[in-house]
N, C-alpha and C positions, 0 to 999 in steps of 0.2 A: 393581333393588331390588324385592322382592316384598312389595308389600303385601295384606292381608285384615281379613276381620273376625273376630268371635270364634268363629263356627262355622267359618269355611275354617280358619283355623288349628288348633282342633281336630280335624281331618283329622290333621295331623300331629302333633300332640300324641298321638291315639288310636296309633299308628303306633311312635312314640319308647316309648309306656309300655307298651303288647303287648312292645313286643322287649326292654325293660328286666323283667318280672313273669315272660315266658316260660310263665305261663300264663293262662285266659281264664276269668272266675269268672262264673257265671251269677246273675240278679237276678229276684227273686220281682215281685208285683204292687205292692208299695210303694217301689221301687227301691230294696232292702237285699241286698246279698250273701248270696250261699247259700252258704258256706264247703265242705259237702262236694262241692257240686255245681262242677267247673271241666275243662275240658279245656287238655291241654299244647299249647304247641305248636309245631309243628314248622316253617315258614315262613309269611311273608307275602308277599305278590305284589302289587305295584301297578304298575300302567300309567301309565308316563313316555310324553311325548310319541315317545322314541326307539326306546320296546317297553317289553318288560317286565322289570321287575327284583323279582329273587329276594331274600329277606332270610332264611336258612335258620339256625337255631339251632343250635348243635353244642357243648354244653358251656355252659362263659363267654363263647365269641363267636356273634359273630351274622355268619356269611360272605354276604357283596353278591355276587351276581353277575347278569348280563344282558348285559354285553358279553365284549368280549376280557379285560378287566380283573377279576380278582377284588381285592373286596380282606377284611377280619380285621379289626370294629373288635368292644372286649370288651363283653359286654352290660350292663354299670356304665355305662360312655357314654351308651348311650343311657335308663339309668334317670337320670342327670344333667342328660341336655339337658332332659327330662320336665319335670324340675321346674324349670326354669329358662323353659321357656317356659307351664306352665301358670300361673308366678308371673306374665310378663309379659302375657300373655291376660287374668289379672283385673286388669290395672292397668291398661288400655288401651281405651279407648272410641271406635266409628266404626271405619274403616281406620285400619291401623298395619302400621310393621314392626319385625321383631325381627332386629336385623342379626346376633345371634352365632347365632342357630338358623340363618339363610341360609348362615351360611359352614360351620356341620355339614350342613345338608340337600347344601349343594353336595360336600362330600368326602365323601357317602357315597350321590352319585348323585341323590338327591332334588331335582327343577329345580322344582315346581308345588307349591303350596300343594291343588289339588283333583286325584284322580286323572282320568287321562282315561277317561270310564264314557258307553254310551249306555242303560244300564240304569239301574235302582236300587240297581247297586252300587257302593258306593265303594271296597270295603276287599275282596281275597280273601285267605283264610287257610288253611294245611291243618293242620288241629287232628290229633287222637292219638286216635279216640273208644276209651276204654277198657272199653264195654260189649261193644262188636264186635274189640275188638283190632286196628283197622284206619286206616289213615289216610284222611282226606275233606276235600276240597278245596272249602268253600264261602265264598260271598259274603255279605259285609255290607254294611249298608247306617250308614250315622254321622248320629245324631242327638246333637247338644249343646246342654245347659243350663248351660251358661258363657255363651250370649250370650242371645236374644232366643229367646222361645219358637219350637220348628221347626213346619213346615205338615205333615202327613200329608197332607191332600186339598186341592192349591190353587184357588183359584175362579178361574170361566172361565166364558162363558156356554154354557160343557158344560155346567156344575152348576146351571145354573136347575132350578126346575122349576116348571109352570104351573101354575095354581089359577084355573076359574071359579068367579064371584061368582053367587052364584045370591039371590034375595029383598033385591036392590039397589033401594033406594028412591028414591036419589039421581038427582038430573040433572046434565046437564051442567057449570054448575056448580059442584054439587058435585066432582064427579070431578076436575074443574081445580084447586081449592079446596085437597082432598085432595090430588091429585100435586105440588102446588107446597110442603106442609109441612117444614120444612128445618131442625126440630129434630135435637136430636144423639140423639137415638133417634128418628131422620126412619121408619125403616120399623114399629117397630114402631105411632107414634102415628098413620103411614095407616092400619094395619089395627083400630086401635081407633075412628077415625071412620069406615070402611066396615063394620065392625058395629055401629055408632051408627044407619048408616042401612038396618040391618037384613041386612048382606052378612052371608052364612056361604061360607067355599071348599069348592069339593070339586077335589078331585086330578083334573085333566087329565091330562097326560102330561108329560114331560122336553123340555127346548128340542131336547136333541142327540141324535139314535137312535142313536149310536154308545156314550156313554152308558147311556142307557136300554137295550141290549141287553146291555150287560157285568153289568149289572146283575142283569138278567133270568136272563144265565147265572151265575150265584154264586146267587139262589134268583128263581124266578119272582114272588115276592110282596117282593121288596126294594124296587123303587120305589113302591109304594102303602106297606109301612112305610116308607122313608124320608122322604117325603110329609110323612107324620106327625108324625115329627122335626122336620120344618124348620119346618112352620105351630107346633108349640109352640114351639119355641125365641123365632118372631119374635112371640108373642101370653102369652109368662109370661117368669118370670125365672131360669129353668132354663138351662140353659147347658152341662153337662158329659154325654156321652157316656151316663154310667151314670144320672144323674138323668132325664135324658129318657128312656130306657128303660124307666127303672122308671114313670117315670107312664104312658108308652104301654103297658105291660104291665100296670098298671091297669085303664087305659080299655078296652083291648081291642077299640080300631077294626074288627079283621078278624077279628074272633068266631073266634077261634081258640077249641078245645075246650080249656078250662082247669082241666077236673074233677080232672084227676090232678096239677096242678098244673105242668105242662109248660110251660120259657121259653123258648118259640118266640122272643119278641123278642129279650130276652139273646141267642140262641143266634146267631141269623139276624144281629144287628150284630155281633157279634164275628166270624163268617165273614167280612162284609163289611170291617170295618176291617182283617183281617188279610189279607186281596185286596188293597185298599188296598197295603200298609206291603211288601207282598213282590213287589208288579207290575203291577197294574193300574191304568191312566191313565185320564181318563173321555174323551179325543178318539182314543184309538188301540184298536181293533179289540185285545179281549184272549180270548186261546185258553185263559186258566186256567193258564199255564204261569207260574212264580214267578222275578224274576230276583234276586230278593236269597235266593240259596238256604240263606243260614243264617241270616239275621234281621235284629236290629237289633244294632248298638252303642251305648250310650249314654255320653255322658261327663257325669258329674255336675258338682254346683255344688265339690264337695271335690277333681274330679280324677280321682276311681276309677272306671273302665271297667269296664261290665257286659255280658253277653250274654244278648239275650233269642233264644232258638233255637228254631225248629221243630223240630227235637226234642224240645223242650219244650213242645208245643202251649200246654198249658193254659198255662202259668205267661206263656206269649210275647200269647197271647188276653187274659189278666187286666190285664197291663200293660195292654195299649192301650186297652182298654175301661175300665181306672180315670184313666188318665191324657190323655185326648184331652177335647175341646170342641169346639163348633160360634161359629164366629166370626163377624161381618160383615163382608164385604170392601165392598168400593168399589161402591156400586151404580151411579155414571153408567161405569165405567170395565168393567161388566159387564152393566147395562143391566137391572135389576131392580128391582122396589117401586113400579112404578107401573101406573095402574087402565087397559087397552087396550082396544078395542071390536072383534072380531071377527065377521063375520055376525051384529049387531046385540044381542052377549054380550060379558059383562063381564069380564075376566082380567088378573090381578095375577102377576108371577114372581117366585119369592123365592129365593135362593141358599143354594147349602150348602157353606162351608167349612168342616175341621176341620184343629182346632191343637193343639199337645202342654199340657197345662196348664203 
């Protein structure tokens, strides 16, 4: 019996309503369909543990093949099962299983609720691009708001990043005092009593150099602005993606030349989130190369599958940068928020996760 939750199962829900719609409708920054904007398309590809199986549209059916076995099922089917399991997805909370989608996934070769992926692709597709006349075979990656908001950037004590405490008045003590605080806004209420006793941070560097050089390669001034980001998020009530930007592009930390009105910061986190969303990890060595080569997939809260595509730059950049946040994770399980003594200096680490709103 295969069970999952509301995102694995949206895997195949995305999967069932592609080969049912037969075409792929692109989504502006508000997630609203762009009705002129869609590509056709021609097959889907996912990776069964036994290899890979073809899902090729030809008319009203949709032909399976990957093994010895072809088989002919018509593409109403699977706009059917669609609706049949995006009904049972919203009625099901925790792990679940949907035993009549099991018994279609299995007669038409589908054994695994997740494809097997060592990238950040889930889903490949080879659309019709009708600008070039040509067919292209790229990868998506499946985020779903049917279940619990998805991570873009998960936290790990990659994503620390260090902050000395410079003009700390406090003693020992204190310092104790402060680490031991265990309110439910435990990180931000330390950093309001280490500037009680006069602390200000300044940006050290990153826990993880592997990290901090992926970084460095996407723009050499990323991690001093990311920096930025994190010490507001954990010291105001700012929270989202686009609001922290705009007050860091306010402030203007890194005296960037802003006569002409140029938004380096805008410009410079939307690079980065979309490194983020197409391939870069912050513990593995990243060469700039993109493994989700054609974007995101989104399944909405209604059901309807959008494509946010790099060929789309903008439209794919405006998503993530309106709809991402900075969250806290777990700090004993990541090992951040509290005040450490280094060569006789004061340093506090603070995390950076981001989550889909």
């Amino acid at each position: 019996m295969i069970t999952g939750n509301k995102g694995e199962w949206s895997e195949i829900y995305a999967l069932f309503k592609l080969l049912g719609e037969k075409k792929l409708f692109a989504g502006d920054a508000e997630l609203k369909r762009i009705e002129d904007l869609f590509y056709p398309i021609i097959k889907i590809i996912r990776n069964e543990n036994e290899g890979e199986l073809n899902y090729e549209i030809s008319g009203d059916l949709v032909i399976i093949s990957g093994d010895n076995e072809e088989l002919r099922v018509p593409v109403k089917t699977f706009s059917k099962q669609a609706a049949m399991l995006l009904s049972a997805i919203k009625g099901s909370i925790g792990a679940f299983n949907v035993p009549e989608t099991e018994l279609f996934m299995n007669s038409v070769k589908c054994k695994t609720l997740k494809a097997r992926s060592t990238s950040k692709t889930d889903i490949k597709i080879v659309i019709h691009d009708q600008r070039i006349n040509h067919a292209a075979e790229l990868g998506f990656s499946i985020k779903s708001k049917l279940g619990g908001d998805s991570t873009l950037l998960n936290a790990g004590k990659t994503t620390n990043f260090i902050y000395q405490i410079n003009g700390f008045k406090g003693n020992s003590l204190d310092i104790r005092r402060i680490n031991t605080i265990e309110t439910r806004s435990k990180i931000k209420d330390r950093l309001m009593e280490i500037q009680k006793n006069g602390g200000k941070l300044r940006f050290a560097s990153l826990e993880h150099d592997v990290f901090k050089n992926n970084l460095v390669l996407i723009d050499s001034l990323l991690p001093n602005i990311l920096s930025e980001i994190v010490e507001l998020f954990y010291t105001s009530n700012f929270c989202t993606l686009k609001e922290l930007t705009e007050v860091i592009n306010d402030k203007n930390p890194l005296n960037f030349d802003t006569k002409f009105a140029h938004s380096f910061y805008e410009y410079k986190i939307k690079h980065f989130l979309t490194d983020v969303a197409l391939g870069m990890m912050p513990s593995k060595v990243w060469g700039g190369i993109y493994d989700a080569t054609g974007g995101y997939l989104i399944v909405k809260e209604d059901g309807e599958v959008l494509c946010y595509h790099v060929y789309n730059k903008n439209q794919f950049e405006d998503y993530l940068f309106n709809n991402t946040k900075l969250e806290t994770a777990s700090s004993t399980r990541h090992e951040f928020g509290k005040i450490f003594n280094k060569n006789n200096k004061q340093f506090i680490k603070l995390n950076l996760q981001i989550r889909f709103n």
